[in-house]
Structures are given as C-alpha cells and as structure tokens.
C-alpha positions in Angstrom: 59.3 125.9 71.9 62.4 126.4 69.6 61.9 125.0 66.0 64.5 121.6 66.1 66.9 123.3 63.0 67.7 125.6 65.7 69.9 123.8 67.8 71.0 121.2 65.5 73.5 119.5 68.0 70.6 119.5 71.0 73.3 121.2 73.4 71.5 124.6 73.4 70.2 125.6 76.7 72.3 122.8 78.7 73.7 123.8 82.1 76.9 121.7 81.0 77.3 123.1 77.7 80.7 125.6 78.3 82.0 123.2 81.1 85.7 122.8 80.7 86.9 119.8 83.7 85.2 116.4 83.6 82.4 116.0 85.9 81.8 112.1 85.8 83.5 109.1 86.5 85.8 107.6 84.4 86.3 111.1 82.5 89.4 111.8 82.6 90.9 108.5 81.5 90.0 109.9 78.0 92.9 112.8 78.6 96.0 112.1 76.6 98.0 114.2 78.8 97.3 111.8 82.0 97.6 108.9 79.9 101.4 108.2 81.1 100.3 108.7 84.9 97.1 106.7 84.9 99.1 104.0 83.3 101.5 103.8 85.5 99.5 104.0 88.3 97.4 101.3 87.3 100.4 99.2 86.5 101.3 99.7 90.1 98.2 98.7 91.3 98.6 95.5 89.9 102.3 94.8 90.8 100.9 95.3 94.2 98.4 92.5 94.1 101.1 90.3 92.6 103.6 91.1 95.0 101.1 90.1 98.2 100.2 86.9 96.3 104.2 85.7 95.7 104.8 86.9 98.9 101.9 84.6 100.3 103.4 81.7 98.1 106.8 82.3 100.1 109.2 83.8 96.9 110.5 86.9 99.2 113.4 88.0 96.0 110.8 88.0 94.0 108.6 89.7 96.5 111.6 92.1 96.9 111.8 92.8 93.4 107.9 93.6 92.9 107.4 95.7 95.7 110.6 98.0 94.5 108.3 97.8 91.2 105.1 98.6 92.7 106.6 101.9 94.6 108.1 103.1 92.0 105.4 102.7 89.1 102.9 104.3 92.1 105.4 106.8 92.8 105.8 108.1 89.6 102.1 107.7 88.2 100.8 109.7 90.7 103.3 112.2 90.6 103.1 112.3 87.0 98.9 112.9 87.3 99.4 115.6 90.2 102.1 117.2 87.8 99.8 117.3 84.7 96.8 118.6 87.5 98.9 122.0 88.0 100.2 122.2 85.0 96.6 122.4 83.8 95.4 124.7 86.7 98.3 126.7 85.8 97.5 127.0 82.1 93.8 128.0 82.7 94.4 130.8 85.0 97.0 132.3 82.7 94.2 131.9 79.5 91.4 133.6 82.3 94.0 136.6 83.3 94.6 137.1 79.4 91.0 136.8 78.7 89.4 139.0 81.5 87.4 136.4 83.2 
C-alpha cells in the first residue's frame, strides 16, 4: 500500500480523476457559463406556475401577460444552455485535434 505523503490530495488511482463533464446531479449549476440560461429557465418555470394560478383565479391580462413571460424566459434559457452545450463541444474537439487525442 502507497505510503499517505504520496498522494497528498487522495485522488490518485480514482477512475474520475481526469474526467472533464459533470457526472452528477446538480453539477453543472456550478458552471458560470450556463448561469444566464439556467436562470432564465428557472425564472420561466416559475412564471409558469404563476400564470396557471392567476389564470385559475380568473385575471386573463394578467394571464396574458405571464404566459408571453413564461415563453420567452423558457425560450431563451434553453436556447441560451443548448448554445453554451455546442459551444463547449465545439471548443473540446478543437483542444483534442490540436492536442492529438
């Protein structure tokens, strides 16, 4: 067994050591990059829920009003994470080509 002042970080030998994507839940929330997009999403989300319940509570303007706000928040959250996604993809397989892997 390897003496412990080898590996002072305790990563040595872990089958997740070089990864480079996030592999659990919740991961990528931590990206700055997607912050904008996961925002925006999320704000979305929420507009939706409050749209249905002043709809239910019979206020269609306003109901109006927050679905307009709810598609386009969506709309351009997601697009903004898919965008970020390639652009990401993009830039690793340029660093791999100039690399050799």
């Amino acid at each position: 067994m390897p003496a412990a002042t080898d590996d002072p970080s305790g990563t040595l030998g872990h089958p997740h050591h070089d990864r480079n994507t996030p592999s659990h839940a919740g991961e990528s929330s931590g990206d700055l990059p997607n912050s904008p997009g996961l925002t925006l999403a999320a704000i979305g989300i929420v507009s939706v829920a409050l749209t249905l319940t002043i709809g239910g509570y019979g206020f269609a303007g306003l109901a109006l009003v927050g679905a307009a706000v709810s598609v386009l928040c969506l709309g351009f959250g997601i697009t903004l994470v898919v965008a970020e996604h390639d652009r990401d993809r993009v830039r690793k397989q340029h660093r791999g080509r100039l690399t050799g892997e």
